[in-house]
C-alpha positions as MATLAB code, in Angstrom:
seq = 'XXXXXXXXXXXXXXXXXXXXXXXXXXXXXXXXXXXXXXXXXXXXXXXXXXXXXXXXXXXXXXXXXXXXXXXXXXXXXXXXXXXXXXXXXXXXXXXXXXXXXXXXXXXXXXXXXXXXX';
ca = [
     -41.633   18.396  -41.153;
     -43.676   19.056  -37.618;
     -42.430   16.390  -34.662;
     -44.874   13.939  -34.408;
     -47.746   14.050  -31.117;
     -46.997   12.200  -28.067;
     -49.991    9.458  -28.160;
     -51.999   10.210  -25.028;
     -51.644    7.260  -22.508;
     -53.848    4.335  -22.501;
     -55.032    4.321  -18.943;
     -56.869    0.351  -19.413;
     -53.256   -0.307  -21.214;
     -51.066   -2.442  -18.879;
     -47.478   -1.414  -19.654;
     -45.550   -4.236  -16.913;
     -43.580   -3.201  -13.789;
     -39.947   -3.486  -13.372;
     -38.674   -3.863   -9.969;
     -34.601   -3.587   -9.630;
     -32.452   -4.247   -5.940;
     -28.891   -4.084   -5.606;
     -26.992   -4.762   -2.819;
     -23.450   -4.361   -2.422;
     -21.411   -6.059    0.708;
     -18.162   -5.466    1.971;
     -15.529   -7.363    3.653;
     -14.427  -11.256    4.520;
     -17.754  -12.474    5.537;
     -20.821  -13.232    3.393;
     -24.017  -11.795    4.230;
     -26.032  -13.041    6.979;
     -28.658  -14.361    4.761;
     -26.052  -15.942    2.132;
     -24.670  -17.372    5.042;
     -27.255  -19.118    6.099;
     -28.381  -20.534    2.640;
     -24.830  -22.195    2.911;
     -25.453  -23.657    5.976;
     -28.547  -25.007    4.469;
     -26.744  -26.354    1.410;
     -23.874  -27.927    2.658;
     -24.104  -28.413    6.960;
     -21.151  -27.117    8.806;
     -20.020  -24.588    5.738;
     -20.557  -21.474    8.453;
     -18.763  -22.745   10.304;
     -15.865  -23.655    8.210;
     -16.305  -20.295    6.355;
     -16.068  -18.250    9.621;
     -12.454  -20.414   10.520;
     -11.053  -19.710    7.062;
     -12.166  -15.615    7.982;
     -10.187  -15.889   11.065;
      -7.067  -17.785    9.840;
      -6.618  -15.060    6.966;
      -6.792  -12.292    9.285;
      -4.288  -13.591   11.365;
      -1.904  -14.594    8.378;
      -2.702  -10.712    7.132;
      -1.447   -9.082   11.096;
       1.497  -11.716   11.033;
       2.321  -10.160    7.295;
       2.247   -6.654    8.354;
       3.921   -7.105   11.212;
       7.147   -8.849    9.404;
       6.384   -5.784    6.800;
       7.112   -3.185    9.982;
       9.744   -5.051   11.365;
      11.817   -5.385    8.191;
      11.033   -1.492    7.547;
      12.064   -0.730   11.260;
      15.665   -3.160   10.384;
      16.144   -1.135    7.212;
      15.986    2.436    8.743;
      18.268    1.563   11.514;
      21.025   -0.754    8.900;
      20.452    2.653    7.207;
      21.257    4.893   10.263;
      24.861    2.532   10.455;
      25.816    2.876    7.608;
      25.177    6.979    8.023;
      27.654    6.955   11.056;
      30.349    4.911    9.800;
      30.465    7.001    6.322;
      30.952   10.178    8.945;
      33.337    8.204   11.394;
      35.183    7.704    8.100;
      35.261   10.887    7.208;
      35.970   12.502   10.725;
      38.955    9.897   10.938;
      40.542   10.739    7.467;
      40.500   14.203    7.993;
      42.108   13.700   11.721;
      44.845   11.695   10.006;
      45.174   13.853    7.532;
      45.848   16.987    9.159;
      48.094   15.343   12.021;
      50.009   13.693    9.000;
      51.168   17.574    8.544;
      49.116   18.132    5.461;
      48.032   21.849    5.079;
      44.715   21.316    3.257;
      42.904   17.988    4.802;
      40.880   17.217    1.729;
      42.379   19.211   -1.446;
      39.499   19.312   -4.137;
      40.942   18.177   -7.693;
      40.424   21.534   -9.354;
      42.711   23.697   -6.720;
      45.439   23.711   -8.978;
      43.436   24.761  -11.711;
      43.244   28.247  -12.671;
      39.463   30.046  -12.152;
      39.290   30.838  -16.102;
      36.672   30.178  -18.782;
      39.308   29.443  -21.707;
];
């Protein structure tokens, strides 16, 4: 079966017209223009809107900056517990080798014998 011919077009034919917009907008604040058609709506809402904007982004810096201070506490309750694990360790063997012992710290297999059966 042969396709079928493309009709030719119709140049007295109105066919319509289709006219698309997007817009896409980013961050706390409404557009300008959206902005203003709240104003409009309801008096005083840009102004309210523009308080709300600023009390978030000072809740969001107070946030992060708890976030970095508890990291900061972490690291360092980290970095004490480090240095009394190696105090430990430094004292134990001191005491253990003025207490007259030959080996400080004896591992649990040195009695063992070094064979696979």
């Amino acid at each position: 079966m042969a396709p079928s011919p493309i009709p030719p077009a119709q140049p007295d034919k109105h066919v319509g017209e289709v006219e698309v917009r997007h817009a896409h907008f980013s961050g706390p604040l409404p557009h300008p223009a959206i902005l203003e058609q709240y104003e409009i709506r309801i008096p005083g809402s840009s102004e309210r809107i523009l308080q709300m904007t600023e009390k978030e982004g000072d809740h969001r810096r107070a946030i992060e900056a708890l976030l970095i201070q508890k990291a900061f506490s972490e690291a360092r309750f980290g970095q004490v517990c480090a240095v009394i694990v190696a105090l430990a360790g430094i004292v134990g063997a001191t005491y253990s080798s003025i207490g007259g012992h030959q080996i400080a710290l004896e591992p649990y297999w040195a009695d063992r014998r070094w064979s696979l059966s």
